[in-house]
N, C-alpha and C positions, 0 to 999 in steps of 0.2 A: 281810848288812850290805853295804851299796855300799859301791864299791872309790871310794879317795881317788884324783885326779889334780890337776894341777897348775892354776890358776886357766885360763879361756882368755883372757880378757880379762884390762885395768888394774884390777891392786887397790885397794883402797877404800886413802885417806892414809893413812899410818901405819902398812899391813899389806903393801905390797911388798919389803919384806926378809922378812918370816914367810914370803911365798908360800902365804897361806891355799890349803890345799888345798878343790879343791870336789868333792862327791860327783856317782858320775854311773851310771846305771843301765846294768849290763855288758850283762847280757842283750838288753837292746832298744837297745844298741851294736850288741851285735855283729849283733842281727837286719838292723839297717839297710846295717851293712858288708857282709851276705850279697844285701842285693835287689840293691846296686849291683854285685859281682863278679857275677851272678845276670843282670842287664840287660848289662852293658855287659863282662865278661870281666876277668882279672887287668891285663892291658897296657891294657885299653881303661878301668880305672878310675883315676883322679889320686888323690895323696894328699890334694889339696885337696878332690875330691870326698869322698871318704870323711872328713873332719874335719866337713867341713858338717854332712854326714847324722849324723854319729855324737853332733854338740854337743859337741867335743873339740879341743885342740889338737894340732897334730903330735907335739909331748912329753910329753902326754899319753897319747896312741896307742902311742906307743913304751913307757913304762913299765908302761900296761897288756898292751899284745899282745906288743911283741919289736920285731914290722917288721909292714913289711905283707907279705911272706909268710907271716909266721906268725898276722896276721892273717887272713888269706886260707886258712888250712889249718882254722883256726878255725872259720868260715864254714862251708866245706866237711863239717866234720866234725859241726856242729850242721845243718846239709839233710840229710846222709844216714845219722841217727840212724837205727838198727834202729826205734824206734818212732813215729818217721813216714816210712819209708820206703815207697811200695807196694810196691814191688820185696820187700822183707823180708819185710811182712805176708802180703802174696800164697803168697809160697815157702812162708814159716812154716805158715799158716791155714789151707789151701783143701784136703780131703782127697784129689783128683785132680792130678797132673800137670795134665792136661788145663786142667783146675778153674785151677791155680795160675797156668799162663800165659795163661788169657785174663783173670782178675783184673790180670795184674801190668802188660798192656794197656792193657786199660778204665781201671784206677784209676789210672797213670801219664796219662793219655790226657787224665783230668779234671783230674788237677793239672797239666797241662802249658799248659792252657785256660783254668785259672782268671782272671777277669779283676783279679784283688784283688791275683794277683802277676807278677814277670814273667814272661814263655810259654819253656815250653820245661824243659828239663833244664840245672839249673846246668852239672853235670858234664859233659854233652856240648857243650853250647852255650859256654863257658868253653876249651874246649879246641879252638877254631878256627884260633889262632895263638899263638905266643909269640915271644917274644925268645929269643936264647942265653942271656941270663943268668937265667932262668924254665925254666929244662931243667926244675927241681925239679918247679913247679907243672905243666909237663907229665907228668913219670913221674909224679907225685900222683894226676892225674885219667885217665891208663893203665889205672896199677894198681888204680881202685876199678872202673874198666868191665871190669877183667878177671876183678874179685873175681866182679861180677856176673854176668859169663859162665859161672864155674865154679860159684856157686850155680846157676845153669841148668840147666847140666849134669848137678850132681851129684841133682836132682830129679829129673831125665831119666833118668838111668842107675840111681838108686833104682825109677822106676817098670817099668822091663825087668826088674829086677831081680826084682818084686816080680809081677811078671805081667802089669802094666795096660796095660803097651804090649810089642809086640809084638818079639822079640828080632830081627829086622830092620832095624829103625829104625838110623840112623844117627844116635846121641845130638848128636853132635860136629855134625853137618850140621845138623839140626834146630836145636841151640842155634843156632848161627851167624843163622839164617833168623829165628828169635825175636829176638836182640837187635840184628837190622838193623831189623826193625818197629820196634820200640822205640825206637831211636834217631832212626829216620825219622819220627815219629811227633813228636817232639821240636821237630826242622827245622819239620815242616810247620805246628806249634804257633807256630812263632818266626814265620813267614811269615803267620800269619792266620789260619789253620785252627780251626774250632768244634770244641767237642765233639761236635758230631755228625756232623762230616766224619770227626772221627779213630775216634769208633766206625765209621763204614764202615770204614775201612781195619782195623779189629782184626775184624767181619766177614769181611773175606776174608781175614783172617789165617788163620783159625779155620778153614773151611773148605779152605786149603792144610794146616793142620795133621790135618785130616780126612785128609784123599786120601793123607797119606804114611804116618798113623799105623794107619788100621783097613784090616783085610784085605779085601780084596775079598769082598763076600758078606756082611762083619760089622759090629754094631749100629754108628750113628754118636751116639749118646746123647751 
C-alpha cells in the first residue's frame, strides 16, 4: 500500500486545513534518490535535487525517510542488496575462487558501464569527499568496502584452505590487489571507460592473478 505524505503543492479550496494527504510510490523514490547520491555523491546532492527527482516535498522526505542521511543510508542499502550485488553473487555462485573473482570483475565491470545508470560504484564513487558533519556517511561507505574485502578474503583463505590455491599465497596481499582492480575499475568507468576497456583491464587482472596463484610448472586452467 503507498506510504501517505503530505500534499506538495496548493490544496484544492476547502481541503488546506485537512492537508489531504497524497500517496506517492516509496520504492521508485527512493530508486531516484539512489541515481542522484549514485551521480552526483552525498554532499554533491541538494535537498532540492532530491525532492524534484523524488516528486516529494522537503516534509514529506522527512516523514517518510528521517533526513536525508537516513535517506541516503536507504539508497545505499537498497544498491547493495546481497541480491543484486555482483560482488555477492559472484562470492556466493562461482564454484572457484579463481571462478569467483574474475566474475565479481567482469560483472562489476558491466554494471559500472551500464549506460541506463550512472558509471561507476555508488559506494566508492560517493566516498570521494565529505564534510565533517558526514563523518557518518563516511565510516558507512568504509565499512561496507571493508565488508567486501573480508568476504574476499575469507574465499581466498577458504580456497588454501581447501586445496585450490596454493598454501603460499598471501591471501591478505592478493585481496588487497583484487579490490584495488575493482575499485579502479569503478574510476575508470566514471571517467568514460567501455565495457570493453574494463574487460581488458579484468584481462590482465587474471593473468597477475595467474603468475602469483599457480606454481611454476602448474596447470593455468
Amino acid at each position: 500500500m503507498p506510504e501517505q505524505c503530505q500534499p506538495d503543492g496548493p490544496a484544492p479550496a476547502g481541503e488546506a486545513r485537512r492537508g489531504r494527504p497524497r500517496g506517492f510510490d516509496r520504492p521508485t523514490a527512493l530508486i531516484r534518490a539512489m541515481e542522484l547520491f549514485w551521480e552526483h555523491g552525498f554532499e554533491g546532492t541538494s535537498l532540492s535535487e532530491l525532492t524534484k527527482a523524488m516528486g516529494i516535498s522537503a516534509p514529506s522526505l522527512y516523514a517518510a525517510f528521517g533526513s536525508k542521511e537516513q535517506l541516503f543510508r536507504e539508497a545505499v542499502a537498497y544498491y547493495n542488496d546481497p541480491e543484486r550485488s555482483p560482488t555477492a553473487r559472484a562470492l556466493t555462485d562461482q564454484p572457484t575462487a579463481r571462478q569467483a573473482v574474475e566474475a565479481m570483475l567482469r560483472d562489476n565491470a558491466v554494471s559500472y558501464s551500464d549506460p541506463q545508470t550512472p558509471r561507476g560504484c555508488l559506494i566508492v564513487m560517493s566516498a570521494t569527499n565529505y564534510a565533517p558533519r558526514s563523518r557518518g556517511i563516511r565510516d558507512l561507505l568504509a565499512a561496507l568496502r571493508e565488508q567486501d574485502r573480508r568476504d574476499v578474503q575469507l574465499r581466498l583463505d577458504t580456497a588454501v584452505g581447501e586445496g585450490e590455491l596454493p598454501a603460499s599465497v598471501n591471501t591478505a596481499a592478493l585481496t588487497g590487489f583484487v579490490m584495488t582492480v575493482l575499485h579502479g575499475l569503478s574510476i575508470q568507468a566514471r571517467d568514460g571507460a567501455d565495457a570493453k576497456t574494463l574487460d581488458g583491464i579484468v584481462d590482465l587482472a587474471m593473468q597477475a592473478w595467474n603468475n602469483h596463484t599457480v606454481p611454476t610448472g602448474g596447470s593455468r586452467d
